[in-house]
Every structure is written in structure tokens, then in C-alpha cells.
N, C-alpha and C positions, 0 to 999 in steps of 0.2 A: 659411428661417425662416418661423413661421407668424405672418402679421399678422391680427388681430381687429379689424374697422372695424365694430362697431357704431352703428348707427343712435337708438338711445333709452337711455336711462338706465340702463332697468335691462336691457336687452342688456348694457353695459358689469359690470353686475354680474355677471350670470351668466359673463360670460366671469371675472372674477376668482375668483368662487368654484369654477367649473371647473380651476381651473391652484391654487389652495390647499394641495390634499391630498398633489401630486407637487413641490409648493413650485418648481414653472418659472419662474424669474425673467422679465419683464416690460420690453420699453424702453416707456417712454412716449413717442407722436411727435407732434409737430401736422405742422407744414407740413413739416417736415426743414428747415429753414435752417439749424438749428445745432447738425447730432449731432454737429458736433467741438467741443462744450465740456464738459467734465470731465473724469473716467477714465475709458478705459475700458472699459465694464461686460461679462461675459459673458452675456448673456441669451439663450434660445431663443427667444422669441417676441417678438411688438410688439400691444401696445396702442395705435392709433391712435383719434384724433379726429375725421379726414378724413369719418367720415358726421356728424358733429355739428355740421351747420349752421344758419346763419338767425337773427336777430335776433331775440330773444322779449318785447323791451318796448323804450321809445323815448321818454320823456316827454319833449320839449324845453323846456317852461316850466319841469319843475325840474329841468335839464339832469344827465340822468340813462341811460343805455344798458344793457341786456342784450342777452348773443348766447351761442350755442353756441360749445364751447369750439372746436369746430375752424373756425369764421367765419372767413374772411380777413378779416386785418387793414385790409386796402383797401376791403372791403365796409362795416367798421364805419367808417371815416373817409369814404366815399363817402355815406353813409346821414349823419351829420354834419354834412358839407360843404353840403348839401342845406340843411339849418337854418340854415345860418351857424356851427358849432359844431365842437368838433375835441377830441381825448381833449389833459388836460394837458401830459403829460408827455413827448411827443415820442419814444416807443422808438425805439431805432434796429433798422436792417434790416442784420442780419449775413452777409447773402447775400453783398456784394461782401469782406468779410471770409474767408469762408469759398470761397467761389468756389461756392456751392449752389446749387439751382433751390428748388425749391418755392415756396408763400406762408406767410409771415408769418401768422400764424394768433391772434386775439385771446388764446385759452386759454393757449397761450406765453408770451404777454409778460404775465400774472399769471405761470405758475408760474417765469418767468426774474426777475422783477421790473424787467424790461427800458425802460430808461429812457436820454434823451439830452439835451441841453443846458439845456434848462429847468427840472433836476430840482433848480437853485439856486433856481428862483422857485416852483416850482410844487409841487416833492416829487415823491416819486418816482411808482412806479406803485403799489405797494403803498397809498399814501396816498391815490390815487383811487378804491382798489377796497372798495368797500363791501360787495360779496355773491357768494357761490361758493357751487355746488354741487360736490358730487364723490364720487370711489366711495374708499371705503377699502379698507386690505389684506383687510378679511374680506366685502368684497362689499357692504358696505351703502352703501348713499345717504345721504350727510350735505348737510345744508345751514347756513349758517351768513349772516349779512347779512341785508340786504335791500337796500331801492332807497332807505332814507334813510340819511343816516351819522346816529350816536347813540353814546352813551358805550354801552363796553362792561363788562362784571363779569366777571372770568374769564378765561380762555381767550379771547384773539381770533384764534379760527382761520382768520380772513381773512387779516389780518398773518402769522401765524406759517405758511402754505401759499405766499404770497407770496416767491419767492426760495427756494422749495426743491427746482424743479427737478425736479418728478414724482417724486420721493425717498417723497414722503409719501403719496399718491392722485392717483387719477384726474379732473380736472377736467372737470366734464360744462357747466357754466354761468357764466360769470361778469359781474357788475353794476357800470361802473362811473360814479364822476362826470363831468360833462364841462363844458369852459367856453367859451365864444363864440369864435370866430377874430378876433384883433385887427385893426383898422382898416387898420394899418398896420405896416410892421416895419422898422427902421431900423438899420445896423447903421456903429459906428464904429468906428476904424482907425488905432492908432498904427504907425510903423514903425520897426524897428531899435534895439529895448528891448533890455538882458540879461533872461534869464529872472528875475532877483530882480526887476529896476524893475517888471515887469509886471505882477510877479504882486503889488507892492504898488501898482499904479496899478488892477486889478483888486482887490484888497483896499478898496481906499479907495474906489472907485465903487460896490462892493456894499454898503459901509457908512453910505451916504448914502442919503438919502432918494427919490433919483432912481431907484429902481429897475430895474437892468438887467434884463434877464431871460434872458440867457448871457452866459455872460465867458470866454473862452478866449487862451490865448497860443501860436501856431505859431513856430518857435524857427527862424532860419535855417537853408536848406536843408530845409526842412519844407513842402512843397506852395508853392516858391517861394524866391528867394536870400536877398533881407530879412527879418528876422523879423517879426511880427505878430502885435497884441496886438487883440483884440477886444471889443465892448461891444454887444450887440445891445437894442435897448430898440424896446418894443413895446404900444401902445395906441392911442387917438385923436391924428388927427394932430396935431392944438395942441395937446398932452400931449406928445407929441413932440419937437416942436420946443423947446416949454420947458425937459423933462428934458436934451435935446440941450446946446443953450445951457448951461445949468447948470455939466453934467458937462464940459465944456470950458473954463470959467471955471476950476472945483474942479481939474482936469488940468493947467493950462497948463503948470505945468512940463516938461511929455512934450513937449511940443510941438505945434500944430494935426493934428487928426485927419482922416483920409480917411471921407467920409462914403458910403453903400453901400448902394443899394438893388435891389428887385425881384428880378429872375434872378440877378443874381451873390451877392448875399447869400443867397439861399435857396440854390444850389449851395455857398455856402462852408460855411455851418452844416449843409448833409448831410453834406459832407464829413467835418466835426469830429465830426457824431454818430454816423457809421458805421465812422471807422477809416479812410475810405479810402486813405490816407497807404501804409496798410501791405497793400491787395489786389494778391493778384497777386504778392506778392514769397515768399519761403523763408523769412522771419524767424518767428520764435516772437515774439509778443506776449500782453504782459502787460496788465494795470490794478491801479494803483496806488491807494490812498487814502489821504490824507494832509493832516493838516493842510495849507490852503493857503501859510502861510510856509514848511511847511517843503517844498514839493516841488522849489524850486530846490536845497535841501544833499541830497535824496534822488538829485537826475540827477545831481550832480556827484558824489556819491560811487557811484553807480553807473556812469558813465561813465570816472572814474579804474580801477575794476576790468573793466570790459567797452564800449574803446575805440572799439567799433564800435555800440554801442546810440543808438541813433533815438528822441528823444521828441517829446512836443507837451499841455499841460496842457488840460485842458475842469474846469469847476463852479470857474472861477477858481481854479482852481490845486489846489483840492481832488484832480482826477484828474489821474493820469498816466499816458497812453496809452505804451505801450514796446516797441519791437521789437529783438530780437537774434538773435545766432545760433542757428539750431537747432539746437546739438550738444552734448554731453552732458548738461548739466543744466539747458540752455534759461537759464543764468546764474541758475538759483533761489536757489544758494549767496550768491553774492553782489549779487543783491537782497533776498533777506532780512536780510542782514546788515548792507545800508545803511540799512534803514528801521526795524531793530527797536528803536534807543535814540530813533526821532524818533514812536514810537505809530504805525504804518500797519498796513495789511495789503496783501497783495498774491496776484493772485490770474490763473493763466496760461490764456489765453484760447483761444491758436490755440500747438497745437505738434502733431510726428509721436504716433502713436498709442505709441510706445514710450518716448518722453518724458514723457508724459502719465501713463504706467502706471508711471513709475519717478518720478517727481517728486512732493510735495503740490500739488494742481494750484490747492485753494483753500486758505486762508491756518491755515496749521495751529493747530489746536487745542488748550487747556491740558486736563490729564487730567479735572478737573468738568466744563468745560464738554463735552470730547468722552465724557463719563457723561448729560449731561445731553440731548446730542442722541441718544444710541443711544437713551436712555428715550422719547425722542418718538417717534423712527420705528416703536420696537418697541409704542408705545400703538397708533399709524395702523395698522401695517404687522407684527403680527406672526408673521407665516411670510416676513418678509422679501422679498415678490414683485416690487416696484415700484424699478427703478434702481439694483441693492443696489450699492456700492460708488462709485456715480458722482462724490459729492460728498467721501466719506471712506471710503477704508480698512476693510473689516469693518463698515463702517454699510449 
């Protein structure tokens, strides 16, 4: 396969308008961490980002970053770090997921909209990313942001390239906010909850004024025998200690929390952001979304149909991480079926490449709205070059 690692912008152009005429379909790659998410796709050639590096603005008094979109993602957190400063939204590294090498690559986690525990306090990525540049299906250079955020009129082509997976263009730059790395990071720890208690002792801490900034619930047998419910809160430490105090008053019912700092709490909350739960095994995993009440009736009724499924909630109960068997339909049947009278969607992460191509791997679409996405890709993208099929079917 022929990979095109163009160096500047508009190399990246000309490579796409070279491949137009013969209509060659396109993968788009940054680091490879994680060509196994979607369908898929049959393409002849790659589009890489891997020459499009280096930082291209940096303000830190209005906590603000550009980089090329193939930048390692280490490099942008390392250039941060430096300031006292850190992107909000904590993406997670799907490398131990996926079992992959490569780096993490900035440009990715816009076009994955790649996001991990904080994205209850902070929002997601897309909500940091203020400005993109990128090559559309017919070779041009669009750019759309800048480096302040401001209301938009229109079309926010920031947003809507955000979580579409290189589906839509090529991303040559992307700008985003960034906020101070907290003082301090504190993490508390009930033990031996049902998955309901938690996720309403979770429910009740995020609905208070104490601000957690992750809330997750590991469910017996899940990274450990006892189950465990979590509270991570994070600020100046006398902000701490008060929110601390607080939320333990406001809890007592749960009973006295384990209080968790430094090394072990930072290893627990990668764990929770990356999946680790489930690297390294043969299971097919999913992500579930869903109102937070309801993801305890979503396991149990998935669990009544597929006995052997593994969960564990993150965004307080909002997500639900899930691994099952890899065989015949990765259990899509019947998690869709459990979730679709409770409003979720759900959407399959890691499975064989033959499952992936026989299953809806993200959460299928009503006939308008799947009119409404062909209409977009086919505005960005029409000779269809870029991902065709990755994310839907004929899109």
C-alpha cells in the first residue's frame, strides 16, 4: 500500500487531488494507535500525518496551544507541563487497549474526539478545540477557529470534524484551550457498593456543589474482589480538604471513604481512562452511553442475556465500558436491545476485523439523520476519497 507522508499543507493537498480523478480511497493515519476502531475500510492508500509536526503557537497567559496535526501527543503535554499547564480533557491512550505501538498523535484526538475521566468536569475535546485547519475531499485548505473561542454563526466546522474520524478531511493543524495542572489531586473510595448505590452516591456528589472532577464505579471482580466506587476531586489543597470533608458528611450513609493519593491514584484513573481492565484479553469491547441512572438496568439486562460480559462505569455512571465474547455478533443484538427503551447508544470498540464488517460498529442511524450525514461527507468529500465506509455503511 502506497503511504503519502507529506511534509506541508499543501503537499497534503496535492496528494488528494492526485488520487480524485481515479477516486482511490484514502486511510487517514496519525500515530496508528487505533486502526482497529470502526469498519473496515478497503482503501489503497494512506494518508499520513507522521511529517506534520512541531508546535506552531503556545500563548500560556491565555492558555491556549497549536501543533501540527501529526505532533505527538507527549510532545504537546510535555511543552505544557513545562508551564504548569495540561490539555483539559484527559484523552485516553488506546494503545494498551489495542495492543499497538505507535504515538498518540495530537491531530487524532480532535478527529477521534478522544476524551477520558474529566470529560464530566471539563467536557469533552471537541469543547477545547477551538481551531483546525484541514484538506478537504477536493484538495483545498480550509481553516475554520482560531486561538480565541467566540460564538459561532453557522456551520461550526470545528465541532462538527470533531469525532468524525478522518471521514470528513484531512487535519493539517489543530488549536486548542488549555487549563493549569491542579495543585493537587485527591481521590476517594468507597467499598463494596451495588452497582445502583454508586452510581447514586456518584449521582449525588456530582450534583453538589463540591465538584468532583471523575466519578467512576469498578464493580466486583473488576481490577480487584471488592467493588469500588470513586470521587476524584482536584484543586488547591485547602479546597480539597473542605470539598473532601463536605462530600463525606453529604455520603455518610456509604460509609467512611478510603482516601488515595499520588502514584496509586494516578495509576488507578489511567487505568479507568484507558480500558485497561480489558488489554490483553480476546473479549470484544464496547462503550456504552447512557443516562447515569440508568446504566445499572442497562448491565443487568445485559448481563441476564450475555452471562459472561465484564463491566465497569466512568462519567459517573454516564459510561459503560463492556467486554464480551468475540463471537458472532460481539453481543450487538442484545445490547442494543437492552439499551434502546432506556435512550443510549452504544458503540463497539475493539472486535475481529470480520465482526466489525458484519456488525453496526457505531450506533445505527434513523433514515434523516443517516440522509443528513451522507449530505455532509458528500459537501467535504465528494468523490468519496477519505475513510469511505469506516464509520457507516455506503457513507
Amino acid at each position: 500500500m502506497t503511504i503519502h507522508t507529506p511534509t506541508t499543507e499543501a503537499q497534503a493537498c496535492a496528494v488528494v487531488k492526485s488520487v480524485i480523478g481515479s477516486a482511490i480511497p484514502l486511510a487517514i493515519r496519525g500515530g496508528g494507535t487505533r486502526a482497529g476502531l470502526g469498519r473496515p475500510t478497503q482503501t489503497q492508500a494512506t494518508l499520513s500525518s507522521a511529517g506534520l509536526t512541531g508546535i506552531t503557537l503556545y500563548e500560556p497567559a491565555e492558555m491556549v496551544i497549536g501543533a501540527r496535526a501529526g505532533t505527538p501527543l507527549a510532545e504537546v503535554r510535555k511543552t505544557l507541563a513545562e508551564r504548569g499547564q495540561m490539555l483539559p480533557f484527559e484523552p485516553m491512550d488506546h494503545r494498551p487497549l489495542f495492543g499497538s505501538g505507535g504515538e498518540p498523535t495530537i491531530g487524532a484526538v480532535a478527529a477521534g474526539n478522544i476524551s477520558g475521566p474529566r470529560r464530566i468536569n471539563a467536557g469533552a475535546a471537541r469543547d477545547s478545540l477551538i481551531g483546525i485547519r484541514l484538506v478537504n475531499g477536493k484538495g483545498e485548505a480550509i481553516k475554520s477557529g482560531g486561538r480565541v473561542m467566540k460564538n459561532v454563526t453557522g456551520l461550526d466546522l470545528v465541532k462538527l470534524v470533531a469525532g468524525s474520524h478522518g471521514t470528513l478531511g484531512f487535519l493539517t493543524e489543530v488549536i486548542f484551550r488549555v487549563l493549569p495542572v491542579p495543585e493537587r489531586i485527591v481521590t476517594l473510595c468507597w467499598h463494596g457498593l451495588s452497582d445502583s448505590d454508586a452510581v447514586i452516591l456518584l449521582s449525588r456528589a456530582l450534583g453538589s456543589p463540591f465538584e468532583p472532577f471523575a466519578a467512576a464505579h469498578l464493580p466486583a471482580g473488576i481490577a480487584g474482589e471488592a467493588a469500588r466506587t470513586l470521587l476524584r476531586l482536584e484543586n488547591f489543597s485547602v479546597s480539597i480538604d473542605y470539598r473532601a470533608g463536605e462530600l463525606k458528611a453529604l455520603l455518610a450513609a456509604y460509609g467512611e471513604p478510603e482516601l488515595i493519593e499520588g502514584s496509586a491514584s494516578e495509576a488507578l484513573w489511567r487505568d479507568i481512562r484507558d480500558a485497561a481492565v480489558f488489554a490483553g484479553t480476546q473479549e470484544a469491547v464496547w462503550r456504552l452511553s447512557l443516562a447515569p441512572t440508568n446504566g445499572p438496568k442497562a448491565a443487568a439486562a445485559i448481563a441476564a442475556a450475555l452471562p459472561q460480559a465484564r463491566h465497569y462505569y466512568d462519567w459517573g455512571g454516564g459510561l459503560l465500558w463492556l467486554g464480551v465474547p468475540a463471537q458472532g455478533d460481539a453481543g450487538a443484538a442484545a445490547i442494543r436491545r437492552a439499551i434502546a427503551p432506556l435512550g443510549g447508544h452504544a458503540t463497539l470498540v475493539r472486535a475481529p476485523d470480520a465482526i466489525r464488517a458484519s456488525v453496526p460498529v457505531f450506533e445505527p442511524l434513523s433514515a434523516p439523520l443517516l440522509r443528513v450525514t451522507a449530505g455532509i461527507k458528500t459537501s467535504f468529500d465528494p468523490a468519496g476519497i477519505f475513510e469511505p465506509g469506516r464509520m457507516y455503511a455506503g457513507v
